[in-house]
N, C-alpha and C positions, 0 to 999 in steps of 0.2 A: 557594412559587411566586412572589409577589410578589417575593423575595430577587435568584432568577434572573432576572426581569425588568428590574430597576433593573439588574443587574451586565450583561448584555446593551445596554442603552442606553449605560451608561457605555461597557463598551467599543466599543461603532459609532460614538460620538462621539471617541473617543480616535483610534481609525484614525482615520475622519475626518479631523481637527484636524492627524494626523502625515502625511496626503498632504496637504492643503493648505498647509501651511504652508512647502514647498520651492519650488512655485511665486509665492508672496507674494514672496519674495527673488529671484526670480530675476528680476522685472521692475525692479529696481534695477539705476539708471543707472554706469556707472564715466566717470569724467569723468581725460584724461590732459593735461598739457602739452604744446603743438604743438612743443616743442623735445627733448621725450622721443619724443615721436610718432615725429618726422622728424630723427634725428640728422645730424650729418656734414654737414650742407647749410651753404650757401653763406651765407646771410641771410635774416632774419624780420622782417616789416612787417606791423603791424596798425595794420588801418585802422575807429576806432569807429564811425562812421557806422552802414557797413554790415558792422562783426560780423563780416568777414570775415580771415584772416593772408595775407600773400603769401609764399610758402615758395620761396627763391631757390634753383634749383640750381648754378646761377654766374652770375656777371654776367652773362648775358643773356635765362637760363630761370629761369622763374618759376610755380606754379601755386597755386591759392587754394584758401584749407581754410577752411568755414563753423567760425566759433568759439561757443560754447555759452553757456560762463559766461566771467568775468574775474574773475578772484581775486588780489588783491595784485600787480599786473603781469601775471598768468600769464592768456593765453587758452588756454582747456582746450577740449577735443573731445572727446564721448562717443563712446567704442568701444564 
Protein backbone atom coordinates (compact mmCIF):
# COMPACT_ATOMS: atom_id res chain seq x y z
CA UNK A 1 0.00 0.00 0.00
CA UNK A 2 2.58 2.41 0.82
CA UNK A 3 4.27 1.29 -2.83
CA UNK A 4 1.07 2.70 -4.61
CA UNK A 5 0.97 5.67 -2.75
CA UNK A 6 4.46 7.14 -3.39
CA UNK A 7 3.99 5.88 -7.21
CA UNK A 8 0.68 7.97 -7.30
CA UNK A 9 2.33 11.13 -5.85
CA UNK A 10 5.20 10.83 -8.23
CA UNK A 11 3.06 10.62 -10.97
CA UNK A 12 0.43 13.81 -10.02
CA UNK A 13 3.59 15.56 -9.65
CA UNK A 14 4.94 14.49 -13.15
CA UNK A 15 1.67 15.59 -14.97
CA UNK A 16 1.93 18.48 -12.88
CA UNK A 17 5.39 19.59 -13.74
CA UNK A 18 4.48 18.37 -17.74
CA UNK A 19 1.33 21.11 -17.88
CA UNK A 20 3.36 23.65 -16.36
CA UNK A 21 6.12 23.84 -17.81
CA UNK A 22 4.79 24.88 -21.60
CA UNK A 23 3.30 27.68 -20.17
CA UNK A 24 6.71 28.83 -18.18
CA UNK A 25 7.99 29.26 -22.10
CA UNK A 26 5.52 30.60 -23.44
CA UNK A 27 5.76 34.05 -21.57
CA UNK A 28 9.26 34.44 -23.08
CA UNK A 29 9.79 37.67 -24.89
CA UNK A 30 11.05 37.32 -28.83
CA UNK A 31 12.80 40.41 -29.48
CA UNK A 32 13.09 41.31 -33.77
CA UNK A 33 15.12 44.06 -35.66
CA UNK A 34 13.04 47.19 -36.64
CA UNK A 35 14.63 46.48 -40.25
CA UNK A 36 13.48 42.88 -40.27
CA UNK A 37 10.23 44.00 -38.83
CA UNK A 38 9.51 46.65 -41.49
CA UNK A 39 11.34 45.76 -44.75
CA UNK A 40 11.39 47.67 -48.08
CA UNK A 41 10.90 51.00 -46.24
CA UNK A 42 12.21 54.00 -47.18
CA UNK A 43 14.52 54.99 -44.11
CA UNK A 44 15.36 54.29 -40.29
CA UNK A 45 16.12 57.07 -37.60
CA UNK A 46 16.69 56.15 -34.01
CA UNK A 47 16.32 58.45 -31.74
CA UNK A 48 18.04 57.39 -27.93
CA UNK A 49 16.68 59.73 -25.87
CA UNK A 50 13.36 58.54 -26.26
CA UNK A 51 13.83 54.78 -27.24
CA UNK A 52 11.99 55.46 -30.05
CA UNK A 53 12.86 54.34 -34.43
CA UNK A 54 11.25 56.67 -36.99
CA UNK A 55 10.40 54.04 -39.92
CA UNK A 56 10.34 56.40 -43.13
CA UNK A 57 7.91 55.15 -45.87
CA UNK A 58 9.36 57.78 -48.24
CA UNK A 59 10.55 60.92 -47.98
CA UNK A 60 7.86 62.54 -46.57
CA UNK A 61 5.74 59.55 -44.41
CA UNK A 62 7.12 58.68 -41.41
CA UNK A 63 5.73 56.53 -38.39
CA UNK A 64 7.35 55.63 -34.85
CA UNK A 65 7.97 52.29 -33.42
CA UNK A 66 8.71 52.10 -29.43
CA UNK A 67 12.21 50.23 -29.55
CA UNK A 68 12.86 47.73 -26.55
CA UNK A 69 16.37 46.73 -26.38
CA UNK A 70 19.63 48.03 -28.42
CA UNK A 71 21.94 45.37 -29.21
CA UNK A 72 25.17 46.12 -31.14
CA UNK A 73 23.33 49.05 -33.35
CA UNK A 74 20.22 46.91 -33.74
CA UNK A 75 16.93 48.54 -32.00
CA UNK A 76 14.78 45.44 -31.69
CA UNK A 77 10.94 45.34 -30.89
CA UNK A 78 9.21 42.56 -29.03
CA UNK A 79 6.53 40.79 -31.11
Amino acid sequence: MFKTTISKAIGALALSGALLTPTASADAATYVWVRDLHPDMYDYSYDPVTKRAQVWTDSRNYFIVSCDIVEYGKYMVKI
